[in-house]
C-alpha positions in Angstrom: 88.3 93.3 92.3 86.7 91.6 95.5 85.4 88.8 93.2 88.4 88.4 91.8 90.1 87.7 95.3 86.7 85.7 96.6 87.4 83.2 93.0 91.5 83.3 93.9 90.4 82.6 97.6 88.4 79.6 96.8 90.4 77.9 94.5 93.8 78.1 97.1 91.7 76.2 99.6 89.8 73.8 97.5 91.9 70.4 97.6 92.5 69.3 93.9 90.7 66.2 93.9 87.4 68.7 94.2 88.4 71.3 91.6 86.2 69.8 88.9 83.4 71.0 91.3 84.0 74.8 91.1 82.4 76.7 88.4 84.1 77.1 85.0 84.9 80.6 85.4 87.1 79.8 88.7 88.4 76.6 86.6 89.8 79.1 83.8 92.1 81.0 85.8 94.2 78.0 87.2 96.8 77.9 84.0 97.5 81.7 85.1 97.7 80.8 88.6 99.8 78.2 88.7 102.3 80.1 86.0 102.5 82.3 88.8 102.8 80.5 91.5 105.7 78.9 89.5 107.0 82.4 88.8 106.7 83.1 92.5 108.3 80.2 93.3 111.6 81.4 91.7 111.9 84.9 93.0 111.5 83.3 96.5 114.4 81.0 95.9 116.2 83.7 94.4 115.6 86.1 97.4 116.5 83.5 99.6 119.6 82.9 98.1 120.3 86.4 97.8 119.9 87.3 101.7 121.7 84.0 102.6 124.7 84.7 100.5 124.9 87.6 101.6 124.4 89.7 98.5 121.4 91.2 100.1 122.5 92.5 103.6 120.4 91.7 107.0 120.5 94.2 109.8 120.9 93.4 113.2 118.8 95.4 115.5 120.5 96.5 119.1 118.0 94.7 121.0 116.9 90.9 120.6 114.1 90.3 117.6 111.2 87.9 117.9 109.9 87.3 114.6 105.8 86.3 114.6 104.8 84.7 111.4 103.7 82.6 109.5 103.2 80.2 106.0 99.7 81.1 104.6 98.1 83.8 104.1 95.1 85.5 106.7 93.7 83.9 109.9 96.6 82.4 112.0 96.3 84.5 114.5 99.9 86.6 114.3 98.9 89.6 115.6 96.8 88.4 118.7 100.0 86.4 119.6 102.1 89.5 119.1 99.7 91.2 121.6 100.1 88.1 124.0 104.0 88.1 123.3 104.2 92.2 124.2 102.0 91.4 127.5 104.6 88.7 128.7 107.6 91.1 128.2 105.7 93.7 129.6 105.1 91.5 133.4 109.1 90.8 133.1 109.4 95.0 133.3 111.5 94.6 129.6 109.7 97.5 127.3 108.2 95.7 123.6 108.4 97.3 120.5 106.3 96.1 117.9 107.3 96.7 114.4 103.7 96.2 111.7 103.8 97.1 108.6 99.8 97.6 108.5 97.8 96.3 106.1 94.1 96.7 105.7 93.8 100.3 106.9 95.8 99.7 109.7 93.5 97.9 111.6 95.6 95.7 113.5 97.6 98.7 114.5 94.5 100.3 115.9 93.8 97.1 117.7 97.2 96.7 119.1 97.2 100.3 120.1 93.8 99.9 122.1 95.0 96.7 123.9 98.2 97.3 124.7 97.4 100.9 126.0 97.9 100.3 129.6 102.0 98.8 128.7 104.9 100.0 128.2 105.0 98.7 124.6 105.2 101.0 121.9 103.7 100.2 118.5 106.2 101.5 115.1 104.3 101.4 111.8 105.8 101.1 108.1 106.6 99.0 105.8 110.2 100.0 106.1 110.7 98.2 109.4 114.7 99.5 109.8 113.9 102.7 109.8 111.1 102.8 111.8 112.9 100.6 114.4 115.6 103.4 114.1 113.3 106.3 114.5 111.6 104.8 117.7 115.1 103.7 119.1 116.2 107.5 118.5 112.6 108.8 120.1 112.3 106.3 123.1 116.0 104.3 123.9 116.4 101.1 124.0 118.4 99.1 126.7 122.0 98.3 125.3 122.9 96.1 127.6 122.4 92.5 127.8 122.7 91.7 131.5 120.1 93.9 132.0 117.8 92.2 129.7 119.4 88.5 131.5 118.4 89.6 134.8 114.7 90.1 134.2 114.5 86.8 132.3 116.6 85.0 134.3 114.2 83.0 136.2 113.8 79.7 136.3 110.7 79.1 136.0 108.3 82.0 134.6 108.6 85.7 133.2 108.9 87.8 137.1 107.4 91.2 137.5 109.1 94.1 137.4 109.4 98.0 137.1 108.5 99.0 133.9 111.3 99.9 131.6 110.4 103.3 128.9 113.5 102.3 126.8 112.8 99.1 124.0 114.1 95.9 125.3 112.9 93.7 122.5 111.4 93.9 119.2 108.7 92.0 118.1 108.3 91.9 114.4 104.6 91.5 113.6 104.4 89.2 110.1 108.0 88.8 110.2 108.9 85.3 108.9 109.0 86.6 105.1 110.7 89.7 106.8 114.9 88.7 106.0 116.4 92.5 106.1 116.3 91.8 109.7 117.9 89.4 111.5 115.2 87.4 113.8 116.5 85.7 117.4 113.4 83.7 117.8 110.8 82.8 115.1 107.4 81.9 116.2 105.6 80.8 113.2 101.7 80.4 113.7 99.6 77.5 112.1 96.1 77.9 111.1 95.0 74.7 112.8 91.7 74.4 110.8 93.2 74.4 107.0 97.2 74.6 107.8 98.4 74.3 104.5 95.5 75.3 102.3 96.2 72.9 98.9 99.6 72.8 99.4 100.4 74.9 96.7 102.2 78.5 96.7 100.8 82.0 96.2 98.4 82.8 94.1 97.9 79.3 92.8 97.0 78.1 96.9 98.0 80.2 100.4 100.9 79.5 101.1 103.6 81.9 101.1 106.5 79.5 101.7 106.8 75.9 101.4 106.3 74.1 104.7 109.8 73.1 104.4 110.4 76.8 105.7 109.7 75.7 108.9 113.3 73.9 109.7 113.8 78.1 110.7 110.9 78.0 113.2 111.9 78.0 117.0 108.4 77.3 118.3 105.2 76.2 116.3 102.0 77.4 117.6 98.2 75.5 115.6 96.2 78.1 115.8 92.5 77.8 116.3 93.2 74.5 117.5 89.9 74.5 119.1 87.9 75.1 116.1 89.0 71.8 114.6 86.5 69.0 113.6 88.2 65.7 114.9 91.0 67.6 117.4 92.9 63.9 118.0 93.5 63.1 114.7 93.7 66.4 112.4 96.0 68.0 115.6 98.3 65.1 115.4 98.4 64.7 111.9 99.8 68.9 111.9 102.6 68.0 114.6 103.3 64.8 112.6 104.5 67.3 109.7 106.3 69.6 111.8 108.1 67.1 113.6 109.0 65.4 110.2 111.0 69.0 108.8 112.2 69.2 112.5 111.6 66.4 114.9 112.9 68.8 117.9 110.6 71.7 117.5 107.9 72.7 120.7 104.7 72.9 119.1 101.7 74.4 121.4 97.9 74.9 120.6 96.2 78.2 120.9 92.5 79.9 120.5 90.9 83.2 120.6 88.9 83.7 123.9 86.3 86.1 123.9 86.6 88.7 126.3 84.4 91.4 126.4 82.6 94.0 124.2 82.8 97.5 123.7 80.2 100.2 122.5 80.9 101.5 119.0 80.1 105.1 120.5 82.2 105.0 123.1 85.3 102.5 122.2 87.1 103.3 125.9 83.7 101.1 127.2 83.7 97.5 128.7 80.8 95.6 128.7 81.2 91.9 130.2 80.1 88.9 127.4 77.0 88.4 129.9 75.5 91.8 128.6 74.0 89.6 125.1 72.6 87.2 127.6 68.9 86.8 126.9 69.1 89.2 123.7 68.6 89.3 120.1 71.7 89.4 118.3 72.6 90.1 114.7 76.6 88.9 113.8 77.9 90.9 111.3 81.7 90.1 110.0 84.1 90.0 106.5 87.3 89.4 108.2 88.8 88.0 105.0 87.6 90.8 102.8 87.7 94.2 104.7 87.4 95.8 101.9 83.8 94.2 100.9 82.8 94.9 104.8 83.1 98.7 104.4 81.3 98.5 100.8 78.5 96.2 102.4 78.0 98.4 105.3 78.0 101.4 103.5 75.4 100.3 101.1 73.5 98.3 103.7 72.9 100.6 105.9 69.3 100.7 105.4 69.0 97.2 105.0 70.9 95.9 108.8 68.6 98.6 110.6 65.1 97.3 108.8 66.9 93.4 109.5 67.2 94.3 113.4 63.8 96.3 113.8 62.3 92.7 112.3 64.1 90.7 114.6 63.2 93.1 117.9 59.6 92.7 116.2 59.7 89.0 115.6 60.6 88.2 119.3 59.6 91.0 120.9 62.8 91.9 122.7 65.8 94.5 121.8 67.7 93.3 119.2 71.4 94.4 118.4 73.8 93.8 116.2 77.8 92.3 117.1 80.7 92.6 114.7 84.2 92.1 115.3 87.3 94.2 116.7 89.0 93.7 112.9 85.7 94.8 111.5 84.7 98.0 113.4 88.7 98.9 112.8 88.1 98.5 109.2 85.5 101.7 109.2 84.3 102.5 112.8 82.7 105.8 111.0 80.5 103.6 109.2 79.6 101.7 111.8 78.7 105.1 113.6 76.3 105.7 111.6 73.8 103.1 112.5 73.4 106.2 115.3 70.4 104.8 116.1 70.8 101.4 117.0 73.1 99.7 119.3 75.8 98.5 118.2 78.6 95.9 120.0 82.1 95.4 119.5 83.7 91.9 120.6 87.1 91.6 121.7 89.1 88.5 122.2 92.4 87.5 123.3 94.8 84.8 122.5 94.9 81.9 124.9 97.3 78.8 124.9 95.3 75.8 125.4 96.9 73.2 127.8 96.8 70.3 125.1 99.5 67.1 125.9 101.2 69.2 129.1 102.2 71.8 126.5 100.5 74.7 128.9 101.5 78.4 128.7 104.1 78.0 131.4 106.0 76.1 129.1 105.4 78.5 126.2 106.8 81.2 128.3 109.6 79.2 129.7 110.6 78.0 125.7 110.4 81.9 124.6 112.6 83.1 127.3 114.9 79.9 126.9 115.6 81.5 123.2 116.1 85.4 124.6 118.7 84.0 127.0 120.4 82.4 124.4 120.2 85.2 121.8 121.5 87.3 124.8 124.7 85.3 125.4 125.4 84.4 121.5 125.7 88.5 121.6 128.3 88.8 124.6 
């Protein structure tokens, strides 16, 4: 199954004017794909049509709903923005909720859980989100009026400190742009800003899981990543010239994922600064794209990483360690626990908005809390 989705992978993000180089076996599945991308297709029209007839119902939530999503599948950086979105509301004293539905083990639960421990946000997980919005609105309150939530945004400026609220004052629906049961006040949909549209076809034939058409719904645009791409000028402006073709008024901003710091694998609640690798032997170890294969890999390979970092603390006669990711060690942290022996880092990063063309994260901040306010008052 894992070579089946490596093959399906490869062919979504391999342009079509280099299919001829991928192996026959990958060459023989895209009839099937594309019947069912074209089968896809029409079930997403017909689910649209559905919801915005209004033969399917959409639920409004009490309390405002910022939708984070996005138009391809894996590596756009969602749930980091989610975590960055529930830190701003948080500063303003106005309680988060974040709705996931996870996927993959519920690793970016976990994650969200970790960071956002210190906050007043609370984290609801299933794939129904209505009725776990309902259950955590039963189990915590959420704030029911609206010039309560005005006040705390109302500045001019920035998001203002303030107490810290225990009842939910917004709801931030983690993967949400597919989400239509619920009515979204803001959608934020995230841009991978090193292969943004894949091939340009739909699911499973290529990545994307709506058209970028989709994106005359978006409120902001955030590239993604936008620091990881080769020629920044040109491949940045060529994005923003797409966006701004569906919608020439939309605020696009740039972002990246800032390392941070590391923590021990046998002590998760330890912080260990990025300067503790300085001077050290390091072996990387990651799958984010296939956590499944990670957990198989380490599980088999256990033997094999320990003899590869005894070689390495041999070869240059210093201590040699291994790194993996946050999204890896919440894949399987037991696993990693068993490489008892050897010492083993976790890396944590955080979403940053880079301060490309005056587009800085004061102006992200002010553009979010420009569409609360008017969510607030279209509710009054």
């Amino acid at each position: 199954m894992e070579g089946l989705k490596r093959m399906v992978t490869q062919i979504a993000f391999t342009p079509d004017s280099r299919l001829s180089q991928l192996p026959l076996l990958h060459r023989s599945l895209l009839p099937l794909l594309s019947l069912a991308s074209s089968i896809y297709r029409f079930s997403l029209s017909l689910r649209r049509l559905l919801y915005f007839s209004g033969l399917l119902h959409q639920r409004r939530l009490p309390v405002p709903v910022i939708s984070v999503g996005n138009l391809t599948w894996g590596g756009n950086g969602k749930t980091p923005m989610v975590e960055f979105i529930a830190r701003l509301l948080d500063e303003a004293g106005i309680g988060p909720l974040i709705l996931t539905r996870g996927y993959s083990g519920g690793d970016e639960a976990k994650m969200l859980h970790r960071h956002l421990l210190q906050t007043s946000a609370r984290i609801g997980v299933g794939a129904n989100r209505i009725a776990t919005a309902a259950s955590m609105f039963e189990r915590h309150g959420y704030v029911d009026s609206s010039n309560t939530l005005s006040e705390k945004l109302l500045s001019p400026y920035k998001f203002e400190s303030g107490a810290k609220d225990e009842k939910v004052g917004v709801v931030i629906l983690d993967d949400g742009m597919q989400h239509w049961s619920v009515l979204h006040d803001v959608e934020i949909v995230m841009l991978n800003g090193v292969m943004p549209w894949g091939n340009n076809r739909l699911l499973p034939r290529g990545p994307l899981r709506e058209p970028p058409s989709a994106l005359v719904r978006a409120d902001i645009v955030v590239i993604h990543h936008a620091d990881l791409v080769c020629v920044p000028d040109k491949q940045l402006k060529m994005i923003e010239s797409t966006v701004h073709n569906i919608d020439a008024t939309l605020p696009v901003f740039h972002s990246r994922m800032a390392p941070s710091h590391f923590f021990e694998v046998k002590n998760p609640h330890s912080r260990l600064p990025l300067s503790t690798v300085q001077n050290m032997v390091v072996l990387c170890i990651s799958a984010i794209g296939f956590p499944d294969a990670f957990a198989q890999a380490i599980s088999k390979d256990i033997d094999m990483i320990t003899e590869r970092l005894r070689k390495l603390k041999y070869e240059f006669n210093d201590e040699a360690i291994m790194v993996v990711t946050e999204k890896d060690y919440d894949r399987d942290p037991v696993i990693l626990k068993r490489l008892y022996c050897l010492k083993v880092l976790v890396l944590c990063s955080s979403l940053q908005i880079m301060p490309l063309s005056a587009r800085t994260e004061e102006n992200f901040k002010m553009n979010l809390k420009k569409h609360l306010i008017n969510s607030l008052q279209e509710k009054k």
